[in-house]
NUKESE-312476 format. One line per 5 residues: for each residue x, y, z of N, C-alpha, C, O. Coordinates in steps of 0.2 Angstrom, whole numbers, always signed. Layout:
! residues N
X:Y:Z:X:Y:Z:X:Y:Z:X:Y:Z  ...
***
This chain:
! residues 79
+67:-104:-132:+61:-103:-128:+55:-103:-132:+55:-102:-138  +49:-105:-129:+44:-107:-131:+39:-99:-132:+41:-93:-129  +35:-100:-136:+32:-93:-134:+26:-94:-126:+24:-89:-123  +24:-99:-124:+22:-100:-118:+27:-94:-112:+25:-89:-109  +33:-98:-113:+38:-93:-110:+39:-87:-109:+42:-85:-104
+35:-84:-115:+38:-77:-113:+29:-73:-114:+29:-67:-115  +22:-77:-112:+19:-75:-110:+19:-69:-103:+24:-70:-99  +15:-66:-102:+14:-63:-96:+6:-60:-94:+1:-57:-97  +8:-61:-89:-1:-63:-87:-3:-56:-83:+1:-54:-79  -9:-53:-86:-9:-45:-82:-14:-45:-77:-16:-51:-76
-16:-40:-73:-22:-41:-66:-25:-33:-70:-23:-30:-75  -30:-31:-66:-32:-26:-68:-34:-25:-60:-36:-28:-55  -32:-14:-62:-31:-9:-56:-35:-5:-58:-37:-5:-64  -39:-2:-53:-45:+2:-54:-40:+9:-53:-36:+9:-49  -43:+15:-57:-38:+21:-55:-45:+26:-54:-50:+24:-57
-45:+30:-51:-50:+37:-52:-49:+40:-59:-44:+43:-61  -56:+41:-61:-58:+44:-67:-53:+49:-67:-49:+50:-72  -53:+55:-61:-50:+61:-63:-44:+61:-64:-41:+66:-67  -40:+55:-62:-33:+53:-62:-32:+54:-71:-30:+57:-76  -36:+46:-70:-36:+46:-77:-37:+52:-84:-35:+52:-90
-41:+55:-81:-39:+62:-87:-32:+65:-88:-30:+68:-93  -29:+65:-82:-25:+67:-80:-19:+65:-81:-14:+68:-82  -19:+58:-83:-14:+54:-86:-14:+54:-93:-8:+54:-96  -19:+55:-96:-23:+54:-103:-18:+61:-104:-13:+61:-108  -20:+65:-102:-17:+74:-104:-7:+73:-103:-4:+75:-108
-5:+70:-98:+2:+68:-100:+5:+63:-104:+11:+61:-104  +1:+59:-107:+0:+56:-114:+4:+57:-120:+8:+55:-123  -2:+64:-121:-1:+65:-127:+7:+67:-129:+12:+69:-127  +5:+64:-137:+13:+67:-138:+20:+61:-135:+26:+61:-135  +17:+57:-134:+22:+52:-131:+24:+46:-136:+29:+43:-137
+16:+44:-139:+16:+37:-144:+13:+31:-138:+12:+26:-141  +12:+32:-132:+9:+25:-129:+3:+23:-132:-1:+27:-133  +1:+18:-133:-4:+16:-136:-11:+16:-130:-16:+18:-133  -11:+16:-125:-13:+16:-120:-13:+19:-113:-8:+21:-112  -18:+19:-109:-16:+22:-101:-12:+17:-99:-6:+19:-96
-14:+10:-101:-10:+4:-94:-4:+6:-99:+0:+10:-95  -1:+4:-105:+6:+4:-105:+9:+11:-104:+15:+12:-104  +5:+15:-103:+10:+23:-101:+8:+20:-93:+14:+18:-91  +4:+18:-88:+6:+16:-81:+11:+12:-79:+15:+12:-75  +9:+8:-85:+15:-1:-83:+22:+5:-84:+27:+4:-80
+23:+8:-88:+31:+13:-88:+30:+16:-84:+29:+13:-78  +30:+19:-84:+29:+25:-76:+31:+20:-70:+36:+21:-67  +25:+13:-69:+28:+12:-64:+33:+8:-64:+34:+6:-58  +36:+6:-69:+43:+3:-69:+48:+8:-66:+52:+7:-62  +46:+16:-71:+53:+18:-68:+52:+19:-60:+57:+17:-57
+48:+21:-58:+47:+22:-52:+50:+16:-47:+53:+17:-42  +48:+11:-48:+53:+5:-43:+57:+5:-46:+60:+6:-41  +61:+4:-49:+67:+5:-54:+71:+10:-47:+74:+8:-42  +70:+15:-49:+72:+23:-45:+71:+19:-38:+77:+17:-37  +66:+19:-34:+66:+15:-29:+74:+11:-26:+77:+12:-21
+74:+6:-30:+76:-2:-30:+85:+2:-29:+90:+0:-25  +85:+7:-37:+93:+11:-35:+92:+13:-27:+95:+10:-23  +89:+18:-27:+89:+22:-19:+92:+16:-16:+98:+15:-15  +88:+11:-13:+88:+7:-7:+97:+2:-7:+100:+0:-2  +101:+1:-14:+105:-1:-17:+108:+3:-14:+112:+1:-9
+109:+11:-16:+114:+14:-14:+113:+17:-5:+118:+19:-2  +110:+17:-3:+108:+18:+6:+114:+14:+8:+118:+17:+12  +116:+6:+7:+121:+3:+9:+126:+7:+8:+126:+9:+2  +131:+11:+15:+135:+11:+15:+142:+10:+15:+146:+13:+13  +142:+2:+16:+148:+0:+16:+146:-10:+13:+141:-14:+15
+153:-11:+8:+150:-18:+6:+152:-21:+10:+156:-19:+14  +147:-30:+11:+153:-32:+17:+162:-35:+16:+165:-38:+19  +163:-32:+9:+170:-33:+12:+174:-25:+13:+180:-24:+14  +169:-20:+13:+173:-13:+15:+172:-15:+24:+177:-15:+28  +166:-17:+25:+164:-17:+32:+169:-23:+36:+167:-24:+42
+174:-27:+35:+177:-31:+37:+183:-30:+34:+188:-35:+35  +184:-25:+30:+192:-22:+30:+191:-16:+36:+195:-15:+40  +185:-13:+36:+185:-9:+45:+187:-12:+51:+191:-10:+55  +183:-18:+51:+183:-24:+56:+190:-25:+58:+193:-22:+63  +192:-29:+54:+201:-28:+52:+205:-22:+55:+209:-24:+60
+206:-16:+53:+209:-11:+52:+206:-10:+61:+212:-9:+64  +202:-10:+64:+200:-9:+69:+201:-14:+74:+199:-12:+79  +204:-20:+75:+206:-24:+76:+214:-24:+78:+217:-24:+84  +217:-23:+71:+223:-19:+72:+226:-15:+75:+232:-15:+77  +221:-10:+76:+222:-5:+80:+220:-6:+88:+221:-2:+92
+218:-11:+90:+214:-12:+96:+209:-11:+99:+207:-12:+105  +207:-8:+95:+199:-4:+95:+193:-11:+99:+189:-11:+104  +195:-16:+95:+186:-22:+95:+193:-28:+96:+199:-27:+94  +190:-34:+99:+192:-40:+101:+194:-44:+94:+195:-50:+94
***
């Protein structure tokens, strides 16, 4: 791969000042070079975390949900 490839192009977020002290103070001690690259983590893990939840909410895969189907069939439950 080219180094073109593996650019990544950033935007800029406006945050409140008081935040940002706020951020700054759980920083410390961490090694981030920065606010953005301590935000861009934080908000990685947070949709990360997210992305799991919404993953695990499915209940049933569809071939749990068509071994139901089935089994409920069998039984004469559904047509």
């Amino acid at each position: 791969m080219s180094e073109d490839e593996h650019k990544v192009e950033y935007s800029t977020v406006s945050i409140p000042k008081p935040l940002i002290k706020k951020i700054k103070e759980r920083m410390k001690g961490t090694g981030f070079p920065s606010v953005s690259s301590y935000v861009t983590y934080v908000l990685r893990q947070v949709i990360s975390s997210i992305e799991e939840d919404e993953k695990s909410k499915q209940a049933f895969s569809k071939e749990d949900e068509e071994k139901v189907k089935q089994r409920l069939r069998d039984l004469g439950y559904i047509d």
